[in-house]
C-alpha positions as CSV (number, residue, x, y, z in Angstrom):
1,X,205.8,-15.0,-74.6
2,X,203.0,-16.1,-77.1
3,X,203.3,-19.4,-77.4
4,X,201.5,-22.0,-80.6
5,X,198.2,-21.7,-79.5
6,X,198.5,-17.4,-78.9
7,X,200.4,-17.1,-82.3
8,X,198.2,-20.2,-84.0
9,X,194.7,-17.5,-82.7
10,X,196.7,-14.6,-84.4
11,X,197.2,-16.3,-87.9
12,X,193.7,-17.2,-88.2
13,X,192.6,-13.5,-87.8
14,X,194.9,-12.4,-89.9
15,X,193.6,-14.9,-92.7
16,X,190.2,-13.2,-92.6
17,X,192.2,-9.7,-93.0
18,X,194.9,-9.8,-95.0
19,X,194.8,-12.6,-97.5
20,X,194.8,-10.9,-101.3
21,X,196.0,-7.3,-100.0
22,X,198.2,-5.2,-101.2
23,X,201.1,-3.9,-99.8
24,X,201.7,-0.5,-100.5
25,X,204.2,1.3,-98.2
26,X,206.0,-0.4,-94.8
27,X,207.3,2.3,-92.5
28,X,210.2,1.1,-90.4
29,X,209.5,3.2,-87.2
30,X,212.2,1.0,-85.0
31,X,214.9,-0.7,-86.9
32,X,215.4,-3.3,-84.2
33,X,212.4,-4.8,-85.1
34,X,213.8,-6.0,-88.9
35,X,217.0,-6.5,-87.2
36,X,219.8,-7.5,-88.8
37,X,218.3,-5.9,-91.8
38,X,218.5,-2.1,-92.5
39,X,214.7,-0.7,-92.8
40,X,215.4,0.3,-96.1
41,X,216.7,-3.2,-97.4
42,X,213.5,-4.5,-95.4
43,X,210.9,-2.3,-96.6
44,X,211.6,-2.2,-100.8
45,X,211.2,-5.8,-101.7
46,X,208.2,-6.2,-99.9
47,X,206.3,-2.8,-101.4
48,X,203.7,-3.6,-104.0
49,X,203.7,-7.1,-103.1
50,X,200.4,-9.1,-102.3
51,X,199.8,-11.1,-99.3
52,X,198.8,-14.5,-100.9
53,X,198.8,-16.7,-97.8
54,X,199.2,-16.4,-93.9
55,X,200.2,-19.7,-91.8
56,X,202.3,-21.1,-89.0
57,X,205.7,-22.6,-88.1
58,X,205.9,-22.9,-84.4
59,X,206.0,-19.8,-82.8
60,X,206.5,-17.9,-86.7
61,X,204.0,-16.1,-88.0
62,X,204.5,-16.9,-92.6
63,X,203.5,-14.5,-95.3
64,X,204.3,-15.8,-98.4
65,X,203.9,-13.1,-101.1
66,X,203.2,-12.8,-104.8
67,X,207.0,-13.1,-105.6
68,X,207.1,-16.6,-103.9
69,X,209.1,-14.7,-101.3
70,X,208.2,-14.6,-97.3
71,X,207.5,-12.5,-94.8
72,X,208.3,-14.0,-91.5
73,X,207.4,-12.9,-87.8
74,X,208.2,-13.7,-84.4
75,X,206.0,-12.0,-81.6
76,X,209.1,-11.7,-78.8
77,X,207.7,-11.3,-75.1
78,X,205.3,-8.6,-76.3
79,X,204.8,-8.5,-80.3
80,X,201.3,-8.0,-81.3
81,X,199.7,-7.1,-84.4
82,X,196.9,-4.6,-84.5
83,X,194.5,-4.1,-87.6
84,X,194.0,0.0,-88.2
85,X,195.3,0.8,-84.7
86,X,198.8,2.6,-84.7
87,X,199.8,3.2,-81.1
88,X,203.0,4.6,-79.0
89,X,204.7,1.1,-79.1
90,X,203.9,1.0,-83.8
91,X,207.4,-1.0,-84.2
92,X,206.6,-1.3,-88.1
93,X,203.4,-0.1,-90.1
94,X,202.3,-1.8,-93.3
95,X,199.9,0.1,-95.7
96,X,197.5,-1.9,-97.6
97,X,194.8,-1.4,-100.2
98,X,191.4,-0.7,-99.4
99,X,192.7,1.9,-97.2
100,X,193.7,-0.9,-94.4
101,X,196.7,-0.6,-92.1
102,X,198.2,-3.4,-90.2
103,X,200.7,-2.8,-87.6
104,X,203.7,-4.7,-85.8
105,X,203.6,-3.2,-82.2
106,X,205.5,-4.3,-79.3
107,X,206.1,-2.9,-75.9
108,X,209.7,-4.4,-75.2
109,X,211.1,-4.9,-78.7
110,X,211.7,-8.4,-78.7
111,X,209.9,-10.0,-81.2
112,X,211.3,-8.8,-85.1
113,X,210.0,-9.6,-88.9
114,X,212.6,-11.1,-91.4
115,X,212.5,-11.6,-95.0
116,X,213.0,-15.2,-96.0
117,X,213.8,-16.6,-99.9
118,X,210.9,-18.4,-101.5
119,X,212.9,-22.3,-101.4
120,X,212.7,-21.3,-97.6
121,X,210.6,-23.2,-95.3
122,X,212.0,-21.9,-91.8
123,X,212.7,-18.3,-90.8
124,X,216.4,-17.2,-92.1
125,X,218.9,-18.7,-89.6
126,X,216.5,-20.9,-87.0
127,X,216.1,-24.6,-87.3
128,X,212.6,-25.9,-86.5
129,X,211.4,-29.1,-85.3
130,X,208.2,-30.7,-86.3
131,X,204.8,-28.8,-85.6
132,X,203.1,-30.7,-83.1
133,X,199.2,-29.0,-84.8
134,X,200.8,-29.5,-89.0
135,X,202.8,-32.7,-88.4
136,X,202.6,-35.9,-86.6
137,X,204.8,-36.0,-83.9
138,X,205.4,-40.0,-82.8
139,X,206.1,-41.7,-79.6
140,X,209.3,-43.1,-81.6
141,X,210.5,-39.3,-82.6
142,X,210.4,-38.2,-78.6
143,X,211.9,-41.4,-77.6
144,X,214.9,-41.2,-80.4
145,X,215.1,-37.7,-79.2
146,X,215.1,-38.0,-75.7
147,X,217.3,-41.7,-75.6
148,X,220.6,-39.9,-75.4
149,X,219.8,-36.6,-73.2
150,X,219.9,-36.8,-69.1
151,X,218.7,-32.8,-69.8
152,X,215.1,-33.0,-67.7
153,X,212.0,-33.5,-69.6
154,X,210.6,-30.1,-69.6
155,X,213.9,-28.4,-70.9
156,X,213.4,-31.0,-74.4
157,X,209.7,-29.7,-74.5
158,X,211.0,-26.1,-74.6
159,X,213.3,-27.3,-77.2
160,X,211.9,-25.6,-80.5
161,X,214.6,-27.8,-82.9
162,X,212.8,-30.8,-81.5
163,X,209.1,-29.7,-81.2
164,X,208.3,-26.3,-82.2
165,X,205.7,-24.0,-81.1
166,X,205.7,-25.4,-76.8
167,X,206.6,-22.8,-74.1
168,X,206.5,-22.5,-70.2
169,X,202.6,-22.1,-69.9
170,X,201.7,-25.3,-72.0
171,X,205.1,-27.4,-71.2
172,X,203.4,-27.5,-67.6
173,X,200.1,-28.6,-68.6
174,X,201.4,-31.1,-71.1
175,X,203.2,-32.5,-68.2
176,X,200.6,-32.6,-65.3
177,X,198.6,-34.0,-68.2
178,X,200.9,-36.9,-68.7
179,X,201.8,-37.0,-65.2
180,X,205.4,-36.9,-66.0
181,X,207.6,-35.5,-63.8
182,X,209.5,-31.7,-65.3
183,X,212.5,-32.5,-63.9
184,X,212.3,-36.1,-65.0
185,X,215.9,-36.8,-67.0
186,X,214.4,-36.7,-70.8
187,X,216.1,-40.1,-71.1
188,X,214.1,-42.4,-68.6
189,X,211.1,-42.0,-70.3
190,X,209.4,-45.0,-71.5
191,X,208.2,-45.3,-75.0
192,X,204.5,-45.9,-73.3
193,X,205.2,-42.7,-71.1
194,X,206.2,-41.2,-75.0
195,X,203.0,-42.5,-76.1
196,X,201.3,-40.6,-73.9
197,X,203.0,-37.3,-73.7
198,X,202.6,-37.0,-77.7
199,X,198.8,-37.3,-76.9
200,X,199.0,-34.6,-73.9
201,X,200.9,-32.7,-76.3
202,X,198.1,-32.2,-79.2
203,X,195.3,-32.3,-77.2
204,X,196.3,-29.4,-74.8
205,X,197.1,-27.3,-77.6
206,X,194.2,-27.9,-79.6
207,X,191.8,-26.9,-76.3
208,X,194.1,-24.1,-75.7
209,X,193.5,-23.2,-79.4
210,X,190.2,-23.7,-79.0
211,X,189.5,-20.9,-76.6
212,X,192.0,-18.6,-78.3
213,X,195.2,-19.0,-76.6
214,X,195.9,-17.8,-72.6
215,X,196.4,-14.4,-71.8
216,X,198.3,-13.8,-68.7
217,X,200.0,-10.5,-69.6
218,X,200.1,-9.1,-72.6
219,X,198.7,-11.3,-75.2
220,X,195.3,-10.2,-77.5
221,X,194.1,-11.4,-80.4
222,X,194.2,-9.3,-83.7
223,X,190.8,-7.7,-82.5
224,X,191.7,-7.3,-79.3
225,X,190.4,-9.4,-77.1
226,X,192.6,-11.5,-74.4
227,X,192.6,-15.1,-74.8
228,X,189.7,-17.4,-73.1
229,X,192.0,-20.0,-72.2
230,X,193.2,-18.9,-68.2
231,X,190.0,-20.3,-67.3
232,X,190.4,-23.3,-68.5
233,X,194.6,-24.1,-66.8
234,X,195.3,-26.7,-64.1
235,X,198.3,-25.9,-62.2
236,X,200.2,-23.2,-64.1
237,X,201.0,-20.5,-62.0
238,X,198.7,-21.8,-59.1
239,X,201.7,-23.0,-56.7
240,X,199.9,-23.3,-53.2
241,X,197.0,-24.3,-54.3
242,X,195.2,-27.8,-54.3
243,X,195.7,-30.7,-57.3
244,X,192.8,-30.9,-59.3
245,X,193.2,-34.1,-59.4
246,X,194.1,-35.2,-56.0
247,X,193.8,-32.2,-53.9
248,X,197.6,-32.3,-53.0
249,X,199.3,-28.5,-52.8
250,X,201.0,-27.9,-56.0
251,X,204.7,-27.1,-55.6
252,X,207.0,-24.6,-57.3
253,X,210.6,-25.0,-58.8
254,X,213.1,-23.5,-60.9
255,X,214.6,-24.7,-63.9
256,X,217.2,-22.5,-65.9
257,X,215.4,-19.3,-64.0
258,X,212.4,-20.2,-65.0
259,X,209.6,-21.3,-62.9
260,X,207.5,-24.1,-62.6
261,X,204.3,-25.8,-61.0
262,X,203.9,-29.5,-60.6
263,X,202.1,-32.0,-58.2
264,X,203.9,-34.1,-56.0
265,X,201.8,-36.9,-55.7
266,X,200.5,-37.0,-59.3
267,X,204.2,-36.4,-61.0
268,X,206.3,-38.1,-59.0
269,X,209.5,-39.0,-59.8
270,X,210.5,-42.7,-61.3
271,X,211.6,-44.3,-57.8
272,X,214.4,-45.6,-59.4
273,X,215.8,-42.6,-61.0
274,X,218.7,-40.5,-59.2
275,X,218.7,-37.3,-59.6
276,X,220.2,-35.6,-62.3
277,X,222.8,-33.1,-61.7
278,X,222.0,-29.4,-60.8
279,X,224.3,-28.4,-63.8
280,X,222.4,-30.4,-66.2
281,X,218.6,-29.6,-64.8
282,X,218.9,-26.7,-64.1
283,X,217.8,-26.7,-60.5
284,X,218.9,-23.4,-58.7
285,X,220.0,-23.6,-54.9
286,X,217.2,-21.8,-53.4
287,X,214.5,-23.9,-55.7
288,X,211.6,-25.4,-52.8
289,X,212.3,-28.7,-54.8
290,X,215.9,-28.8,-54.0
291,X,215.5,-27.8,-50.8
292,X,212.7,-30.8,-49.8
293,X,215.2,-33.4,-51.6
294,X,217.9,-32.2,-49.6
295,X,215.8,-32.7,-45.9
296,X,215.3,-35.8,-47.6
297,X,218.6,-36.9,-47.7
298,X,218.7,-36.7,-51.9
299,X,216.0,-39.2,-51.8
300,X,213.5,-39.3,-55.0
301,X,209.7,-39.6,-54.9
């Protein structure tokens, strides 16, 4: 799934595109993706409209239009926009002046557009936390956050009503970053260790935004081009191979059926800390992780 830094390399080509057009027609070719909206009800108050700006909440693409009133997207696993490229997976077309076309095309139908009313500052029906590129996310905001929750770490970084805009790909970097366990209970975290994850946080996304977000699948940019970014990843993905850092073999686990990659001698666990339980962290019976604690008599590292 595109995550801030894919969506945040999206807006910024769409600024240099779109930004004083027109909109003359919108062609509703799946009505999934304007779902719960009929196309109809999607596509009239939108016609004739102008694009005046183009940002981003999280993970939400923003068009705010001439009527104060906003177009919002969310890419899904697969969402893309193309500029003057219809192709098999065109999920909604939008006709512009200057005989330009720009198209909402995704392979698995997952991502959708919404209309949102112009005293809206989130997409209709999501809650939002802060941005962690627009606003100043503070050591005291994770640790108020994360005071009350045994949930582990990386399951509070995934958390988009907390800090918007983080997935799986750059919720493992911040981490080996930080050196902070995943699977750490959100809780136990110092405000120092706070300190430091907020400065992980911003820095890995602005490098990933840097080189244009990561493409391991499906993600391109508005012209195409796959993000520069997979060159430039530590650990994610890379299970079995040496640290980086200290040349220890990176580990996998699983948290909520998701995989993960951290080191085991630069994110170990607070000695002190039990760990939490499977039901709250998500750890799944065959996870590697699970397994080695267990030989290990439940011991933590």
């Amino acid at each position: 799934m595109p995550e801030l830094p894919e969506v945040e390399t999206i807006v910024r080509g769409l600024r240099k595109r779109v930004i004083g057009r027109r909109i003359l027609k919108v062609i509703v070719k799946n009505p999934r993706a304007v779902r719960p909206q009929k196309p109809t009800a999607f596509a009239r108050p939108i016609s004739g409209k102008v694009i005046l700006t183009v940002s981003r909440n999280g993970k939400w693409i923003c068009f705010r239009l001439s009527d104060d009133g906003y177009l919002w997207a969310h890419l899904g696993m697969t969402g893309r926009f193309r500029w003057n490229e219809p192709d098999s997976h065109a999920r909604v077309i939008f006709q512009l002046d200057g005989q330009a076309t720009l198209v909402f095309s995704d392979i698995r139908t997952f991502g959708r557009l919404a209309l949102g009313p112009s005293d809206a500052l989130e997409p209709p029906g999501v809650t939002l936390g802060v941005d962690p590129i627009h606003d100043e996310v503070s050591p005291k905001y994770l640790r108020d956050h994360f005071q009350r929750r045994t949930a582990a770490v990386k399951d509070l970084l995934l958390n988009q009503e907390i800090v918007s805009g983080i997935g799986n790909i750059y919720a493992t970097e911040i981490l080996f970053e930080a050196r902070i366990h995943p699977l750490r209970p959100a809780n136990s975290l110092t405000l120092k260790e706070c300190r430091l994850l907020v400065k992980c946080i911003r820095s890995c996304l602005e490098r990933a935004i840097r080189y244009g977000g990561t493409t391991i699948s499906d993600f391109l940019t508005l012209d195409g081009e796959p993000g520069g970014f997979e060159e430039h990843i530590k650990i994610y993905g890379r299970q079995g191979q040496p640290c980086p850092n200290c040349g220890a073999l990176l580990e996998r686990y699983v948290l909520h059926q998701r995989s993960g990659v951290f080191c085991p001698r630069c994110q170990r666990r607070h000695p002190a800390l039990a760990c939490p339980p499977k039901a709250e962290c998500g750890i799944q019976e065959n996870s590697p992780l699970l397994l080695q604690e267990k030989k290990r008599g439940g011991r933590n590292r």
